[in-house]
C-alpha positions in Angstrom: 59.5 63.3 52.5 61.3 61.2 55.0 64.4 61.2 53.4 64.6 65.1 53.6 63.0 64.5 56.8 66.2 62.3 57.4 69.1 65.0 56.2 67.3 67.3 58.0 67.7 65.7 61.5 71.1 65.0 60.1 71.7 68.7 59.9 70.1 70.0 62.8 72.7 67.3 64.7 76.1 68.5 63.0 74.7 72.0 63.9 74.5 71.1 67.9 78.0 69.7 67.4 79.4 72.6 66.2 77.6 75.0 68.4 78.7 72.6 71.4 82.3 72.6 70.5 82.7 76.4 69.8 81.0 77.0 73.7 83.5 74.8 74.6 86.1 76.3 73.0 85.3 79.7 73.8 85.0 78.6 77.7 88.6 77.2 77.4 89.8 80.5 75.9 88.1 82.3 78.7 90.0 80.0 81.2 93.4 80.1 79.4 92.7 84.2 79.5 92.2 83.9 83.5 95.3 81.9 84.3 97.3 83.9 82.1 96.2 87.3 84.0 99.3 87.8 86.6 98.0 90.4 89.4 100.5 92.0 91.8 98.9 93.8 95.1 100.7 96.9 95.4 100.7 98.9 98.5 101.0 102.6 99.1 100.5 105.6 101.1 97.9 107.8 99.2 98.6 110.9 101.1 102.1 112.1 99.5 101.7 114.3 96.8 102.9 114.2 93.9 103.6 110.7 94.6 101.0 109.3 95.3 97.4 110.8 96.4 93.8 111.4 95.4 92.5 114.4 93.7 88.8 114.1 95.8 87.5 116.6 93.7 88.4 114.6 90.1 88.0 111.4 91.3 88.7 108.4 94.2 91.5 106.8 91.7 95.3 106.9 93.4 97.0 108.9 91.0 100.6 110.3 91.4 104.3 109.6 89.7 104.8 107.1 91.8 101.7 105.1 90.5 102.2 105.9 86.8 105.6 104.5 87.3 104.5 101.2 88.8 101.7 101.1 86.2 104.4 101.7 83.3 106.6 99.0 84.8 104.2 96.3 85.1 102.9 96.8 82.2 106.3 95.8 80.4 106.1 92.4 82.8 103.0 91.6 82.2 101.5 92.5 85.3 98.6 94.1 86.6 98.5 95.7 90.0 96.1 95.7 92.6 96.6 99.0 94.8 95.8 99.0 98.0 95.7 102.4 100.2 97.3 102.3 103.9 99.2 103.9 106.3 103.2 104.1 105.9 103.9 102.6 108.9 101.6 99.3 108.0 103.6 99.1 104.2 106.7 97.0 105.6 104.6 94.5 108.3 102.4 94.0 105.7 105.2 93.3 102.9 106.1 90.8 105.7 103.0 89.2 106.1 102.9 88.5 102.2 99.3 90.4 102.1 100.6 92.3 99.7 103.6 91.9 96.6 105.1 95.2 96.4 105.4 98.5 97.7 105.6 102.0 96.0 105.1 104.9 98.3 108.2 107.5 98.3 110.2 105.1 100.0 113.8 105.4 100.9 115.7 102.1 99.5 118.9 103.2 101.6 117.7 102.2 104.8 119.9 99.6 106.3 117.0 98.4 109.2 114.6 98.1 106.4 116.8 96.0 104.0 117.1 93.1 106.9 113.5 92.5 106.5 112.7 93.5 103.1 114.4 93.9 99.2 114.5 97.4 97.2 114.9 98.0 93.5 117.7 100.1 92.0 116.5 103.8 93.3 114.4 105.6 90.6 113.8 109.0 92.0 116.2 111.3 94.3 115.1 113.9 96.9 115.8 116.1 99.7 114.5 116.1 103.0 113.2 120.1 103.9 112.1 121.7 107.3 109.4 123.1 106.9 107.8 126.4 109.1 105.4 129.5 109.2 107.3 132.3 107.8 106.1 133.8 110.8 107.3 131.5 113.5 111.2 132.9 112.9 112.4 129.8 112.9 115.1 130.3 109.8 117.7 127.4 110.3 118.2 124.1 112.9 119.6 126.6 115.7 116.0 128.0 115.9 114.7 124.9 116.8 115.7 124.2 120.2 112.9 124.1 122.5 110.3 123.5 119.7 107.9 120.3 118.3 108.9 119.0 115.1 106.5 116.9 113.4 107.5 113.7 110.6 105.2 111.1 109.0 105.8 107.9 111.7 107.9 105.3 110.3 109.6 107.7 107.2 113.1 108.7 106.8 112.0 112.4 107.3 111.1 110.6 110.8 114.5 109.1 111.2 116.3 111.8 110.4 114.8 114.2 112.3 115.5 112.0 115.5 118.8 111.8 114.3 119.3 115.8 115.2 116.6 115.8 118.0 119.0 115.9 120.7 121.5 118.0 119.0 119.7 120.7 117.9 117.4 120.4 121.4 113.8 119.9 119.9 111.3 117.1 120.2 109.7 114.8 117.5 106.5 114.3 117.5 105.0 111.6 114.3 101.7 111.6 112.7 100.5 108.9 110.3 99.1 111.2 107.2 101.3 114.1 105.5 98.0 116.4 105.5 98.1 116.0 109.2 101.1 117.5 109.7 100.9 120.4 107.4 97.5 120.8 109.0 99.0 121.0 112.7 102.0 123.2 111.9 99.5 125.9 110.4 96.9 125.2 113.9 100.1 126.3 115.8 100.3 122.5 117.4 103.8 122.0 115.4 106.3 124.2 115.2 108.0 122.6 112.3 107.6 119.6 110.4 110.6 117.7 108.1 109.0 116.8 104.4 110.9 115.2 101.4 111.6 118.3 98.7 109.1 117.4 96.1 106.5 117.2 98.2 107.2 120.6 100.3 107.4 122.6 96.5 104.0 121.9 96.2 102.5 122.8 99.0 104.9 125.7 99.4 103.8 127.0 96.0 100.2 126.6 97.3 100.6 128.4 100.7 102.5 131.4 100.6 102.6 131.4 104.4 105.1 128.7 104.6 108.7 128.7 104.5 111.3 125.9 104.1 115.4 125.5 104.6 117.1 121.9 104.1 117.4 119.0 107.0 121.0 120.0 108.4 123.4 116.5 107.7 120.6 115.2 106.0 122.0 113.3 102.5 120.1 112.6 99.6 116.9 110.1 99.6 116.9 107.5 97.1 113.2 106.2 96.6 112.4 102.9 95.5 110.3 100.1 95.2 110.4 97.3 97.8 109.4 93.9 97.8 109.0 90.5 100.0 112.8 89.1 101.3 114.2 87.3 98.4 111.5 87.8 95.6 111.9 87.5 92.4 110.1 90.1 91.6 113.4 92.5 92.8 115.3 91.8 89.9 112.5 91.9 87.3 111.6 95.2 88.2 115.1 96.3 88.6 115.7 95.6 84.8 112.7 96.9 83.5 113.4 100.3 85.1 117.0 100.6 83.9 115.4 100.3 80.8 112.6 102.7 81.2 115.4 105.0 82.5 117.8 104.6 79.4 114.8 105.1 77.3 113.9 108.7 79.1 110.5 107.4 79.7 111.1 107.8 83.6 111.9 111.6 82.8 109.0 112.0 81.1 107.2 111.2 84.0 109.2 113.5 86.2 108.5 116.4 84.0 104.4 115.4 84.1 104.4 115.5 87.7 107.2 117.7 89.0 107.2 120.3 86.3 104.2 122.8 87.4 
């Protein structure tokens, strides 16, 4: 009896050993998983459909093209992205700041002001900047604007263009932070027009039969990018991993989900 008494203890203690080393090991592998995890904080501008926005009656997620297109390029890095929802005019300060890594939010990478402070990848989508009116309001080209209140999202190129004509063209700029805003204003009768990148305008065009739209006069093509903190590394990643997704077609495919309908 106490010999099996003995191999029984003997047993019972390789048991603890084994059971002690595979916690161990499974706590390590836990850790190893942690630190391997690379998270990027993306910031964007959740009012810019199709772009970027939330479909309130679906859901509270930030869906858009802009946002599968991040996704689908940090993916290929090994990255996972953190979005954070903000004003446009807060994305570049807070790029500064290094709160956040990254920025995808319709942004125009041909900005020369913006590219002192800040990097952009290769462009990845093109658009056109649209003035946009109550069919109503006879307001049919730039000349019809004189006198009138033009609304832009503050701190977008739509914003800096528009200013660029103001005084030309002899109408006033007014800016509001939130696209909704200013399509909600122009139909209250507080804006006469408002200036819109193309892609954006088509849907709510489509959607409100009482609107009516003719292109930014001067006004050249917008080539969106990604941006990202002076000098990061990040810039060049990115920038290859897109041409790739591009050369693939995979960044058409995207365009055709979200700019087909």
């Amino acid at each position: 009896m106490k010999k099996w008494s003995g191999i029984a203890l003997l047993l019972v203690l390789m048991m603890s050993v084994l059971v002690a080393c595979g916690t161990k090991d499974e706590a390590d592998g836990e850790k190893t998983g942690a630190s391997d995890t690379k998270i990027l904080k993306m910031g964007t501008s959740a009012d810019y459909p199709p772009f970027e926005y939330v479909d309130t009656a679906v859901s509270d997620e930030i869906i858009g093209f802009d946002i599968d297109l991040a996704k689908m390029v940090a993916k290929e890095l090994g990255y996972e992205l953190e979005i954070e929802d903000m004003d446009f005019n807060g994305l570049i300060p807070a790029l500064q700041a290094k709160s956040i890594d990254m920025v995808v939010a319709g942004m125009d990478g041909n900005n020369e002001e913006r590219k002192k402070v800040i990097d952009f990848s290769t462009a990845y989508f093109t658009a056109t900047n649209l003035v946009i009116t109550m069919k109503d309001s006879n307001i049919n080209s730039a000349e019809d604007l004189k006198g009138k209140k033009i609304g832009a999202q503050t701190a977008s190129v739509q914003e800096k263009g528009a200013k660029s004509l103001e005084e030309q063209y002899g109408y006033s700029v007014e800016s509001r932070d939130r696209v909704p805003d200013l399509f909600q204003e122009i139909k209250s009768g507080h804006l006469d027009a408002i200036v819109i990148a193309d892609v954006v305008a088509n849907g709510y065009i489509e959607s409100n039969k009482e609107l009516s739209s003719f292109e930014l006069p001067e006004e050249h093509k917008l080539g969106l990018s990604m941006a990202f903190q002076k000098d990061s590394d990040l810039t060049a990643e990115f920038d290859r991993v897109l041409k790739e997704l591009q050369d693939k077609g995979d960044v058409e495919k995207l365009v055709l989900k979200w700019f087909s309908n």
